[in-house]
C-alpha positions as CSV (number, residue, x, y, z in Angstrom):
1,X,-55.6,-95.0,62.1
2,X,-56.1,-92.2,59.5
3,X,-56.3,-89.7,62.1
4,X,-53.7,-90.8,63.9
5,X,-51.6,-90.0,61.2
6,X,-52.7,-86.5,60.4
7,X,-51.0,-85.3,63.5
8,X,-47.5,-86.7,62.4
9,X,-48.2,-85.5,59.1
10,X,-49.0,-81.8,60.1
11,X,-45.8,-81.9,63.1
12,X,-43.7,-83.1,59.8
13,X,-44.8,-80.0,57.7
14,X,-44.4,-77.8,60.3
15,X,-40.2,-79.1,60.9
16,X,-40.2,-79.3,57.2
17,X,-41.1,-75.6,56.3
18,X,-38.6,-73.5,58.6
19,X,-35.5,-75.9,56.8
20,X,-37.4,-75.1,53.5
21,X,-38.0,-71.9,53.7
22,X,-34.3,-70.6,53.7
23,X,-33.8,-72.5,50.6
24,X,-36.3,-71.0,48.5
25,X,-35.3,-67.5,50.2
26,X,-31.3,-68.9,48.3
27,X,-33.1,-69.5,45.2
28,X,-34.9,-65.9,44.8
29,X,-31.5,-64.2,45.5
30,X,-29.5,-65.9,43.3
31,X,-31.9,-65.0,40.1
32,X,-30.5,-62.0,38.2
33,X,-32.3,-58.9,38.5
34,X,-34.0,-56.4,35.8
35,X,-30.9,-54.5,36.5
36,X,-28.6,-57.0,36.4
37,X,-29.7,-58.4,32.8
38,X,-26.9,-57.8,30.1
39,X,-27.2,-54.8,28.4
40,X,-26.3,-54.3,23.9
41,X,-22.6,-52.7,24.8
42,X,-22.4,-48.8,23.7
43,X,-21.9,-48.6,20.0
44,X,-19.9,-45.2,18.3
45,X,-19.5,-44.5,14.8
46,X,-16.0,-44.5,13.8
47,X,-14.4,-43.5,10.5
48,X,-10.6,-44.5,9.7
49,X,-7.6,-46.3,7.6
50,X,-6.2,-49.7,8.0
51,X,-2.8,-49.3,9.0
52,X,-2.0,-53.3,9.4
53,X,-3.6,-56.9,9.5
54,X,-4.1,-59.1,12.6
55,X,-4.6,-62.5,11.1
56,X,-4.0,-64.7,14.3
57,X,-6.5,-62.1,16.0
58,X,-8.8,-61.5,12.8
59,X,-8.6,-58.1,13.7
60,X,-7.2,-54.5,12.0
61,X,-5.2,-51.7,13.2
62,X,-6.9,-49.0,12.5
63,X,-5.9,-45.1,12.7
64,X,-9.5,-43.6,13.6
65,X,-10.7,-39.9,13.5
66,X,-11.7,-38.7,16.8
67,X,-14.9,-39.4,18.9
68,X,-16.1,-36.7,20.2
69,X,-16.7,-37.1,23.9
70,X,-15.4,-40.6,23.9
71,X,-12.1,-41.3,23.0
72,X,-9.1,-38.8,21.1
73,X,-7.9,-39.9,17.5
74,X,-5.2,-42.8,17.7
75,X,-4.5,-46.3,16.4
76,X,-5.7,-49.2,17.7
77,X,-6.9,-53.0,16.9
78,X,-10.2,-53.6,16.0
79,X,-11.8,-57.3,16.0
80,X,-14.2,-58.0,12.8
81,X,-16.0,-60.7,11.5
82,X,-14.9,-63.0,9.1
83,X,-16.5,-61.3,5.8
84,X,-15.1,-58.2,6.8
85,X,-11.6,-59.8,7.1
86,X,-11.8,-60.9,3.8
87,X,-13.2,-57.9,2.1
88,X,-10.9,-54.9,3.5
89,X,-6.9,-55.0,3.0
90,X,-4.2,-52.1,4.3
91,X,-4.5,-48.7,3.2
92,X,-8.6,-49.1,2.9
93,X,-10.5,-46.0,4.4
94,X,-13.8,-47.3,6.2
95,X,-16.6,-46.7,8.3
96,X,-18.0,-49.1,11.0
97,X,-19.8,-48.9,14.6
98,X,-17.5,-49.7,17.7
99,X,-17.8,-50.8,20.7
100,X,-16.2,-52.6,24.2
101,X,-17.2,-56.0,23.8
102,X,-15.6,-58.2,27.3
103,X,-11.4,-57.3,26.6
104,X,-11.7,-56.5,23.4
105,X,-12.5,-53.5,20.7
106,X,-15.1,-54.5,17.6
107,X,-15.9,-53.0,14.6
108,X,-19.0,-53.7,13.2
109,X,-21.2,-52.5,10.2
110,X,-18.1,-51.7,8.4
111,X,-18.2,-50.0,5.2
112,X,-15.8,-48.4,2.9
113,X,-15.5,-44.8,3.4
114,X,-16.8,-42.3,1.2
115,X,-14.9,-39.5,0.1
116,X,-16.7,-36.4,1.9
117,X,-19.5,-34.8,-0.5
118,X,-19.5,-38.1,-3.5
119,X,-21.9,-40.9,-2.9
């Protein structure tokens, strides 16, 4: 009886692996790539002036110095964390890293700016 089973068991595997083997093939495909992986966005140092508060956004309008070979000087809205909310009002020169984070501009690192030559 055992080896009248071995038979079915090797005619199941063998119908079995050609439905199976376009499955795995699916799951290899749909795993993300080296090159796919999410990368830390590009980061620029900025330097600028608060020109107006975003509470609803907690974000700042800031009127930045240019970057060179990134973007010309201009004002625009800047998200921050929540400390750095708190701790910079309008009219406050700064520092800070940006970057393209998903829709929106971030500042982060932010400092207060330093006149040029005092530390």
């Amino acid at each position: 009886m055992i080896l009248a089973m071995k038979p079915r068991l090797f005619a199941a595997l063998c119908f079995a692996t050609p439905v199976l083997a376009p499955a795995a093939l699916l799951a290899v495909e749909k795993s993300p790539s080296p090159a796919e992986a999410p990368t830390a966005p590009k980061r620029h140092p900025l330097r600028g002036v608060i020109t107006s508060v975003v509470t609803e956004k907690s974000a700042f309008m800031v009127k930045h110095e240019e970057i060179p070979g990134v973007m010309r000087a201009m004002t625009m809205m800047f998200k921050v964390d929540a400390a750095t909310f708190k701790a910079f009002k309008v009219g406050d020169a700064l520092t800070g890293q940006m970057s393209r984070q998903g829709n929106n501009w971030v500042l982060e690192e932010v400092k207060p700016a330093t006149a040029a030559g005092k530390k």
